[in-house]
KOLDOKOL-915243 format. One line per field, with one value per residue (C-alpha): residue number from 1; residue in three letters; x, z, y negated. Coordinates in Angstrom, 3 decimals, always signed. Example, Ala and Ser with C-alpha at 12.3 -4.5 7.8 and 13.67 -1.06 7.14 Angstrom:
% residues 2
n <- (1 | 2)
res <- (ALA | SER)
x <- (+12.300 | +13.670)
z <- (+7.800 | +7.140)
y <- (+4.500 | +1.060)
//
This chain:
% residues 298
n <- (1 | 2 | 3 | 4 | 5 | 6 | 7 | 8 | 9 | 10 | 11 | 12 | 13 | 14 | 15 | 16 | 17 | 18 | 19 | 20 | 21 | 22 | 23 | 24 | 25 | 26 | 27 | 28 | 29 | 30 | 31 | 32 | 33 | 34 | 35 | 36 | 37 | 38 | 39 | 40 | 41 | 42 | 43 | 44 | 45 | 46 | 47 | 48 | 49 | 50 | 51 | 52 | 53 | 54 | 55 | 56 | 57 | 58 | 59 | 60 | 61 | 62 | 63 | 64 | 65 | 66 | 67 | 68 | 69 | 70 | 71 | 72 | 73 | 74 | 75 | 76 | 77 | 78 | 79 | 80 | 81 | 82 | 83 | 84 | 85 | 86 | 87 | 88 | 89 | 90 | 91 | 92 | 93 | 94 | 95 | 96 | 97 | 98 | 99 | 100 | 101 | 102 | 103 | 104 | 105 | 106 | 107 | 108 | 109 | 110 | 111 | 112 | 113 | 114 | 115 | 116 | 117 | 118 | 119 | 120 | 121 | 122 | 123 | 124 | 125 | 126 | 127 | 128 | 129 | 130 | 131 | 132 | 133 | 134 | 135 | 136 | 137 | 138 | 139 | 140 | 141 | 142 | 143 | 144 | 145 | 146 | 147 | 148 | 149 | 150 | 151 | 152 | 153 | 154 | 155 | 156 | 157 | 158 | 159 | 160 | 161 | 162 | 163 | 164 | 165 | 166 | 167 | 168 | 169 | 170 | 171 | 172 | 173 | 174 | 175 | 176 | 177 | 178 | 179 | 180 | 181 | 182 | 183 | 184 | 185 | 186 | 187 | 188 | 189 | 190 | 191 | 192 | 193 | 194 | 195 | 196 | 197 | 198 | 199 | 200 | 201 | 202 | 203 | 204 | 205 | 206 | 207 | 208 | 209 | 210 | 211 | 212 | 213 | 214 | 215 | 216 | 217 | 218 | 219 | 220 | 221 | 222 | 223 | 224 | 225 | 226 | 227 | 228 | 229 | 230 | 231 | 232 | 233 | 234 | 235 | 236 | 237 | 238 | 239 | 240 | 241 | 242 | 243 | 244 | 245 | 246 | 247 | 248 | 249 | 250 | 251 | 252 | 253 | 254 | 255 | 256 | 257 | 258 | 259 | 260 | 261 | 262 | 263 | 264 | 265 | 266 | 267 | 268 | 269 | 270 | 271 | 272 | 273 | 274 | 275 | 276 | 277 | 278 | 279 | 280 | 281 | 282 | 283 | 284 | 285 | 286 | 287 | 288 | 289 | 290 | 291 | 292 | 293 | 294 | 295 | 296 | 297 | 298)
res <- (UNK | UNK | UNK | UNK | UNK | UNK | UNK | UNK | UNK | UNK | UNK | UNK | UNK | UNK | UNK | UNK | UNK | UNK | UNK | UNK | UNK | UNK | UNK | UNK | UNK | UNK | UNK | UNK | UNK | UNK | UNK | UNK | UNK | UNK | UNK | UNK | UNK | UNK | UNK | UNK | UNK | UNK | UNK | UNK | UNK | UNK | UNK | UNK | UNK | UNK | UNK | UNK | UNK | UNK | UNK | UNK | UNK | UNK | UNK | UNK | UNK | UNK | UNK | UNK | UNK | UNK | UNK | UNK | UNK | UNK | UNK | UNK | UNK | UNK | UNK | UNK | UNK | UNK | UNK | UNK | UNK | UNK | UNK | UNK | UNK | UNK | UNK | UNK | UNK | UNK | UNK | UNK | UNK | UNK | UNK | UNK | UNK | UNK | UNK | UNK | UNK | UNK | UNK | UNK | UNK | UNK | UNK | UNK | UNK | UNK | UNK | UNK | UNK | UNK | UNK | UNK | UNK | UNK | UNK | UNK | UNK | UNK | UNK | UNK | UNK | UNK | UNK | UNK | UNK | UNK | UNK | UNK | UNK | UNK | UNK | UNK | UNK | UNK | UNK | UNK | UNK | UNK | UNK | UNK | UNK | UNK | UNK | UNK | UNK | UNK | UNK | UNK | UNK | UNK | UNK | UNK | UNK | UNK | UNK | UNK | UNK | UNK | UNK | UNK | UNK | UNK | UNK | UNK | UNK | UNK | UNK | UNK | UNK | UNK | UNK | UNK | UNK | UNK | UNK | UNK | UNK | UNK | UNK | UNK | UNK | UNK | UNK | UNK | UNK | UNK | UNK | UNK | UNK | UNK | UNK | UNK | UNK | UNK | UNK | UNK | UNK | UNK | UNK | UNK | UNK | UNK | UNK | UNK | UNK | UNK | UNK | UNK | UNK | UNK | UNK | UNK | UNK | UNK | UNK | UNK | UNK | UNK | UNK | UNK | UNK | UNK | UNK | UNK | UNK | UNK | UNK | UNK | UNK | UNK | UNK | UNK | UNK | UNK | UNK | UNK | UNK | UNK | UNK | UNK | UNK | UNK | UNK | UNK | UNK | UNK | UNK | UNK | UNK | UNK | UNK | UNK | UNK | UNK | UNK | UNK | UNK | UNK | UNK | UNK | UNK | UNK | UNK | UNK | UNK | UNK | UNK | UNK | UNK | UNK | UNK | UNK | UNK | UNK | UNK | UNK | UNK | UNK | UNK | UNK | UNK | UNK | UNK | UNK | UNK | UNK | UNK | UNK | UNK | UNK | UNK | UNK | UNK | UNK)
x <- (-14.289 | -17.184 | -18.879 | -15.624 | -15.538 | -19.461 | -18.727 | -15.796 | -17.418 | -20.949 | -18.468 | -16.536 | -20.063 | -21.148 | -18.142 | -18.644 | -21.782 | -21.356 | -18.172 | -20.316 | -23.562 | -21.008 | -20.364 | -24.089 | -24.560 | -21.184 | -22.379 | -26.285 | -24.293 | -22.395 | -25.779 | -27.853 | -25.294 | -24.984 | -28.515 | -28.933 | -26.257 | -27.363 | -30.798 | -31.468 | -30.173 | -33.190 | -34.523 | -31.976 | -31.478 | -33.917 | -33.542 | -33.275 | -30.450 | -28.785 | -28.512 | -27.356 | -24.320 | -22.627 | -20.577 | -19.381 | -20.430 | -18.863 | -21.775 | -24.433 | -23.825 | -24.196 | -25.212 | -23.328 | -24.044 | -20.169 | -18.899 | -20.859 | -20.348 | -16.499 | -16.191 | -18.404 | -15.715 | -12.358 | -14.139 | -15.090 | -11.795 | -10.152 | -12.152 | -11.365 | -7.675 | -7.767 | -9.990 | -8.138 | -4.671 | -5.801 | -7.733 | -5.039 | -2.571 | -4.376 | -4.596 | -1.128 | -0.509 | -2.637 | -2.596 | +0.217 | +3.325 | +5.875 | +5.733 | +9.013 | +7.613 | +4.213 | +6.025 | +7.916 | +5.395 | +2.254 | +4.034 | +4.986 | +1.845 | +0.600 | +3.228 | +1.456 | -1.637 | -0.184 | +1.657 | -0.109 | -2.547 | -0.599 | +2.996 | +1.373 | -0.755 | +3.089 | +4.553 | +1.201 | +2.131 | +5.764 | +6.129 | +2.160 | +1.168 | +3.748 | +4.929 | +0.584 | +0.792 | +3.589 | +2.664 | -0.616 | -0.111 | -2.521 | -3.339 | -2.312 | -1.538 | -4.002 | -6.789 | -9.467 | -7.096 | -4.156 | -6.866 | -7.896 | -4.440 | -2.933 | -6.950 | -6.678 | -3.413 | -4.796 | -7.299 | -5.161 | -3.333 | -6.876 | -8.211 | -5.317 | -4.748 | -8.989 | -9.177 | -5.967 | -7.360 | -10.516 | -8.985 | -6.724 | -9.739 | -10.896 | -10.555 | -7.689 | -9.804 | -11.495 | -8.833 | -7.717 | -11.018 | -11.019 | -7.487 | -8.448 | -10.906 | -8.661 | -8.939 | -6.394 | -4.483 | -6.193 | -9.882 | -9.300 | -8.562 | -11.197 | -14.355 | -13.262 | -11.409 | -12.586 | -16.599 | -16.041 | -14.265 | -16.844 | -18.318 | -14.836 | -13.230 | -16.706 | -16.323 | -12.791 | -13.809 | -16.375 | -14.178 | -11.670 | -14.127 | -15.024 | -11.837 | -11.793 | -15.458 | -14.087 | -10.344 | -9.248 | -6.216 | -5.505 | -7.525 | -7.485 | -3.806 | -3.771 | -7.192 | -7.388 | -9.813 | -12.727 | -16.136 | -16.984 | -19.584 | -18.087 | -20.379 | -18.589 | -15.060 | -13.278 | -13.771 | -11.159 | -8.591 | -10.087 | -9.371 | -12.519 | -13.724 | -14.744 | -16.910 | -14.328 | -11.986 | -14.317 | -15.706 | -11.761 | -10.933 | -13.566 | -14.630 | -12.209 | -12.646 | -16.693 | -18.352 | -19.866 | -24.040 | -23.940 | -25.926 | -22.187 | -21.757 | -24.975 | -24.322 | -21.143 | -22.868 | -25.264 | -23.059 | -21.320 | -24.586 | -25.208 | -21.562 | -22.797 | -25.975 | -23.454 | -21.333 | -24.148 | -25.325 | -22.509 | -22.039 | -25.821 | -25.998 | -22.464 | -23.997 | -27.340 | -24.800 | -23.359 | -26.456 | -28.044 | -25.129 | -24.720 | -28.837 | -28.089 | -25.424 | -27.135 | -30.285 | -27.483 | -25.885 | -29.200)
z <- (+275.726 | +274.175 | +274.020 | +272.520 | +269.726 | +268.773 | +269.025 | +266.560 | +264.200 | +264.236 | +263.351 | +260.758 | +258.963 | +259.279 | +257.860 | +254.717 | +253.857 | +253.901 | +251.555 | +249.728 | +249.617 | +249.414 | +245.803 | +244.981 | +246.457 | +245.124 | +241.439 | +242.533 | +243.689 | +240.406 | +238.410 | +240.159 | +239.593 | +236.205 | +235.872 | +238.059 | +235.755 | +232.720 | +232.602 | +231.973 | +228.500 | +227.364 | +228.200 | +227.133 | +223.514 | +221.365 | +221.259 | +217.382 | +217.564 | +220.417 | +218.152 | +215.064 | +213.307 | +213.988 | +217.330 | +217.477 | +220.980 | +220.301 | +217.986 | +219.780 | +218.146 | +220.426 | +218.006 | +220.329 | +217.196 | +216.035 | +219.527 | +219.605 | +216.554 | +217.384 | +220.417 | +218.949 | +216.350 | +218.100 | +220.803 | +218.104 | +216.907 | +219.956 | +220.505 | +217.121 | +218.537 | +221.749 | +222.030 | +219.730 | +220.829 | +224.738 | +224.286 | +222.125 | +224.703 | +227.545 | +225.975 | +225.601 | +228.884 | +230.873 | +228.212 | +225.945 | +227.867 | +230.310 | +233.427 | +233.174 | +230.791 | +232.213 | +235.151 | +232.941 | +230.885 | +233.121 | +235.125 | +232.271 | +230.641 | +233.786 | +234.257 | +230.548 | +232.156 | +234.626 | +232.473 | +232.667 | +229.265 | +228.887 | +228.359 | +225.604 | +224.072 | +223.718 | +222.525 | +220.094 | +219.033 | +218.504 | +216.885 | +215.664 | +214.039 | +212.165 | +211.076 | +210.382 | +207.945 | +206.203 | +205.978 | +204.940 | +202.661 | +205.073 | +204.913 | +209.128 | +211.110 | +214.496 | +213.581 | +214.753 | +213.532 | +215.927 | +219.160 | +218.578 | +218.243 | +221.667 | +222.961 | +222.342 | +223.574 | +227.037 | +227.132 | +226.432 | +229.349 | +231.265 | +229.202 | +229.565 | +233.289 | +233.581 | +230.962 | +231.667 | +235.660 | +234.186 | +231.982 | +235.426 | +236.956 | +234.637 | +236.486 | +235.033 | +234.815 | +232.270 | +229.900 | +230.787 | +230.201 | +226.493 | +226.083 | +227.208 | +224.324 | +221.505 | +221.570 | +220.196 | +222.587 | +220.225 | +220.264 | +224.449 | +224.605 | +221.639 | +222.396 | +226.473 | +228.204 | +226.417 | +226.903 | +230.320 | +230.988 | +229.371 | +231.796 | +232.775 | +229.303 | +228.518 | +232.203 | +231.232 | +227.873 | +229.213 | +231.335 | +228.256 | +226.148 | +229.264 | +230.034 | +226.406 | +226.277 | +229.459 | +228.204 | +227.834 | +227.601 | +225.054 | +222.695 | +223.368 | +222.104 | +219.220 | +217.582 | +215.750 | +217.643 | +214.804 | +215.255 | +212.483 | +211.979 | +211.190 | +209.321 | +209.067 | +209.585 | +206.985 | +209.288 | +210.830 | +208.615 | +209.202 | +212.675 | +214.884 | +218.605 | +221.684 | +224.263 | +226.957 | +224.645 | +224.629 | +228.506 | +229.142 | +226.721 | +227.706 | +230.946 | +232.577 | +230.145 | +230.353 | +232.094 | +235.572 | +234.906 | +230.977 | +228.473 | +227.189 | +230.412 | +230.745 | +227.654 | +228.670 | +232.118 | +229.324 | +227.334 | +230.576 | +231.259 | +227.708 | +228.640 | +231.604 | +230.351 | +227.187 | +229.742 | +231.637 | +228.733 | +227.669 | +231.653 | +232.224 | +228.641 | +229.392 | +233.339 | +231.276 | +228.893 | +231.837 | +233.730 | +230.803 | +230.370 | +234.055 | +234.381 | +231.356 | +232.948 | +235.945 | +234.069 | +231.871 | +235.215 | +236.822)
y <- (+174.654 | +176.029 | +172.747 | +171.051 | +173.307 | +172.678 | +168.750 | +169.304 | +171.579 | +168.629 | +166.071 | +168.230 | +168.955 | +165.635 | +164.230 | +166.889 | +166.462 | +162.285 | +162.762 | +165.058 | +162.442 | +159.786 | +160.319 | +160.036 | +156.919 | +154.939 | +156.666 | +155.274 | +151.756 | +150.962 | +152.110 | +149.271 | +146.693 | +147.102 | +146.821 | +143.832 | +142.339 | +143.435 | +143.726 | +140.298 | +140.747 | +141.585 | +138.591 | +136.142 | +137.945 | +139.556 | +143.203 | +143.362 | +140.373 | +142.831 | +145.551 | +143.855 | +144.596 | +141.133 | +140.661 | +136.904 | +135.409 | +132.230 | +131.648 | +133.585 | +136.839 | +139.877 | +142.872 | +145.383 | +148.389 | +147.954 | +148.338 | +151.924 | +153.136 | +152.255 | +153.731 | +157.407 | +157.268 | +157.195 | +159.435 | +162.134 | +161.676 | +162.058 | +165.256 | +167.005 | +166.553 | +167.515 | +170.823 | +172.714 | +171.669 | +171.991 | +175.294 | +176.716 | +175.431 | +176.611 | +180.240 | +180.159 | +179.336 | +181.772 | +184.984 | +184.898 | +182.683 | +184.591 | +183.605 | +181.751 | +179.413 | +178.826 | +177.557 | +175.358 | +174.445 | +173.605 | +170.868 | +169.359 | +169.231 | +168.019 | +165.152 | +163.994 | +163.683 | +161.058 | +159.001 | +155.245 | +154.180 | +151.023 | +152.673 | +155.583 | +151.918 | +150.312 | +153.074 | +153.484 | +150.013 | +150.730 | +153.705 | +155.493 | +152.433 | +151.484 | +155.254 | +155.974 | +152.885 | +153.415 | +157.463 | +156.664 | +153.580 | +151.473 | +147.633 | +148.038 | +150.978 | +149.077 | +151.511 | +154.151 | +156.687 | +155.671 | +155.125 | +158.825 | +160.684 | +158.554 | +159.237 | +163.101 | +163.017 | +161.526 | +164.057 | +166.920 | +167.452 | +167.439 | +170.021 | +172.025 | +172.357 | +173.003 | +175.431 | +177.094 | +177.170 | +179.049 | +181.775 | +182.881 | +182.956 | +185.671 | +189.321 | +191.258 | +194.242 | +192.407 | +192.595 | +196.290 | +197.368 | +195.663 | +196.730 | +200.725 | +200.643 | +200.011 | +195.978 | +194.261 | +191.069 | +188.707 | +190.470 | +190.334 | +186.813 | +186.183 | +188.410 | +188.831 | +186.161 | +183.521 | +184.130 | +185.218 | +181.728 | +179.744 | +177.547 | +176.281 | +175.814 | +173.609 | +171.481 | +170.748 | +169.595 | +167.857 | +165.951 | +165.777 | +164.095 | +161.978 | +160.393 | +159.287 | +157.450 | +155.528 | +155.038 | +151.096 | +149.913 | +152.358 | +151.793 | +147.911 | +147.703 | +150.073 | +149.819 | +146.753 | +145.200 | +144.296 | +144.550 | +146.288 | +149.105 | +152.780 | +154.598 | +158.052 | +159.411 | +157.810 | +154.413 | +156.717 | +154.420 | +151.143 | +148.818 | +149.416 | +147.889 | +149.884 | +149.032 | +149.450 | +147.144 | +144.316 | +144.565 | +144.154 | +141.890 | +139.273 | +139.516 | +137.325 | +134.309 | +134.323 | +132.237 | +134.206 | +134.319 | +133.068 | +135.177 | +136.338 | +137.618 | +139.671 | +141.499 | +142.588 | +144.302 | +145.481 | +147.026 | +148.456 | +150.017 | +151.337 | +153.144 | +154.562 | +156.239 | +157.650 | +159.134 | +160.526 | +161.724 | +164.001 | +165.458 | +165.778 | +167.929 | +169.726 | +170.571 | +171.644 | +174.282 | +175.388 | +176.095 | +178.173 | +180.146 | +181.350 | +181.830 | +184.157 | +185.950 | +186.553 | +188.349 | +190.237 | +191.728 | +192.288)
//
């Protein structure tokens, strides 16, 4: 029986730790692809013609610099929506909300979060666009400004259910302790729950900000579509082009090993690093801030 049980638990812990090196390697997998597909870019277009300001492949252009500068902009954008709004919700949720209504509430806000990109793009084409450009006087309403409201509300509903997930977390003694000492509800949630909740409130806007730098269909149908370079926020009003738009939008019509079709692998791989970017410098946050706990408690 004995001997049963220590065959079970060697398989159990085998079977872990593979799901948990499993992620590694299919991250490590995609990685090498898009540099086996993309790599040889470099040596089909010069580097100062790949980061021009022109994208045109028909005619050989591939300056991929609009496509960033696109995709930073409705991103941003979609960030300066959803942090406040999911934070603010979140606090709501976990310190201020009867229970009643949290129970109400959270599933809903969760249901958001499942609703499909390419019904919230339709109804961005139906309704946001054409109520942003009349509103707003605007040549079209398919701009940077409509990809970053429907983007922040994507994101919102993740930042919600993480942050509001965190700030439960937070011991109630915490807040009776603030509360015995003459703090106000606002100065506990402001000065108490909210620092001592840090590290999760940052991972789910981490992931927040992440689901928007990877969003496509989205931003495909309500954006505009033009390559053209954003230089600061008021591009907000103007139709921009993501890099997810354009790796969607093209890769079925290009022809498989063409210098069209490297750039698009390159461009997925200039995605990737962005994205690893923003969760390696989030992780990096996070680390500093529980190192500094842990010498403030010892």
């Amino acid at each position: 029986m004995e001997k049963d049980l220590n065959w079970r638990e060697y398989i159990i812990t085998r079977l872990i730790k593979f799901s948990g090196y499993s992620a590694v390697i299919f991250v490590s997998l995609i990685f090498f692809f898009l540099l086996k597909e993309g790599l040889p870019t470099l040596a089909e277009v010069p580097l100062g013609d790949l980061f021009d300001l022109r994208w045109y492949p028909i005619e050989s252009y591939y300056g991929i610099l609009p496509l960033i500068t696109g995709s930073l902009l409705v991103t941003i954008g979609a960030g300066l929506i959803a942090v406040p709004f999911g934070i603010g919700t979140a606090i709501y949720l976990a310190e201020i909300a009867p229970r009643w209504v949290r129970n109400l509430l959270k599933p809903l806000v969760e249901l958001l979060g499942g609703l499909p990109s390419v019904v919230l793009g339709f109804l961005g084409i139906l309704i946001l666009s054409p109520t942003l450009r009349v509103t707003l006087n605007l040549p079209t309403g398919l701009t940077a400004l409509s990809g970053s409201l429907l983007l922040g509300g994507i994101a919102i509903p993740t930042v919600v259910s993480i942050a509001e997930d965190a700030l439960d977390a937070v011991p109630k003694s915490y807040r009776d302790a603030a509360l015995a000492i003459g703090a106000t509800r606002w100065q506990t949630i402001w000065r108490v729950t909210l620092p001592a909740a840090r590290s999760g409130v940052l991972t789910a806007v981490m992931l927040g900000v992440g689901r928007s730098i990877g969003e496509t269909m989205t931003v495909m149908m309500v954006t505009g579509n033009a390559p053209v370079l954003a230089t600061g926020l008021a591009d907000l009003f103007s139709p921009v082009r993501t890099m997810t738009a354009t790796i969607a939008a093209e890769m079925g019509e290009v022809a498989n090993a063409s210098t069209h079709y490297h750039v698009l692998f390159f461009i997925g791989m200039v995605l990737f690093l962005i994205s690893m970017t923003v969760n390696v410098a989030a992780s990096a946050v996070v680390f500093r801030q529980k190192k500094r706990a842990e010498r403030v408690l010892s």
